[in-house]
Wavefront OBJ file of the C-alpha trace (Angstrom):
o trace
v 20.833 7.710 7.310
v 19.134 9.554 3.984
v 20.455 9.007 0.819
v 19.914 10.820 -1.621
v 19.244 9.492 -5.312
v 19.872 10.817 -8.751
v 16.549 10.206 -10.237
v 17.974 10.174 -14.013
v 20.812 7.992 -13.018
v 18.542 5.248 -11.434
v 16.005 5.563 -14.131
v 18.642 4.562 -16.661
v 19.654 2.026 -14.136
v 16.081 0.718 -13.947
v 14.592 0.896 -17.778
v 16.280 -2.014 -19.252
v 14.613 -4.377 -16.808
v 11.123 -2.119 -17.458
v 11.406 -2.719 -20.788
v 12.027 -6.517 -20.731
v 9.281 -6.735 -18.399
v 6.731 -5.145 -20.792
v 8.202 -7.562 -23.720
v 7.742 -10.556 -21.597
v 5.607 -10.137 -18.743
v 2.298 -10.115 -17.942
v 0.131 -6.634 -15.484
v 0.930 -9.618 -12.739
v 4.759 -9.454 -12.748
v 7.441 -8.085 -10.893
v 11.003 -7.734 -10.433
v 12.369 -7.120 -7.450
v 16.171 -5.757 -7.967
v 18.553 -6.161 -4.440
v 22.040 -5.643 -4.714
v 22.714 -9.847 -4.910
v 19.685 -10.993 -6.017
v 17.119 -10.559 -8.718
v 13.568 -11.974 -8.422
v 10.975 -12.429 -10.984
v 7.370 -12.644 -8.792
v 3.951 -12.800 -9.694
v 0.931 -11.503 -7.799
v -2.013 -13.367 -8.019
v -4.478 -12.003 -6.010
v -4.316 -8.666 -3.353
v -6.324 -5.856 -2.675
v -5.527 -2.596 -0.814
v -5.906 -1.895 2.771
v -6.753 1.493 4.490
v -3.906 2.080 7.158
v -5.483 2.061 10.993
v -6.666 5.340 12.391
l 1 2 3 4 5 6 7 8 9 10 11 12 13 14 15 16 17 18 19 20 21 22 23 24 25 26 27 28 29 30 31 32 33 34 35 36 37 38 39 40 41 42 43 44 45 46 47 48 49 50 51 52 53
């Protein structure tokens, strides 16, 4: 199925939680928003990957 999102409507869904996140976090943090669970997670270490040919 394809949904089809309001980009303004999830932006002002979403900045709030930007916003606290650039008050309080650090370039390492995330939020990760589901529809019964919030998660605050921090990367430590990754590095990209080139997909297979």
């Amino acid at each position: 199925m394809v949904h089809k999102f309001d980009g303004e409507e999830f932006e002002k869904a979403v900045r709030p939680a930007i916003e606290w996140l650039q008050k309080n976090g650090d370039p390492h943090y995330k939020i990760i928003i589901q529809q019964d669970y919030a998660e605050l997670v921090s990367g430590e270490l990754g590095f990209p990957v080139d997909p297979p040919d």
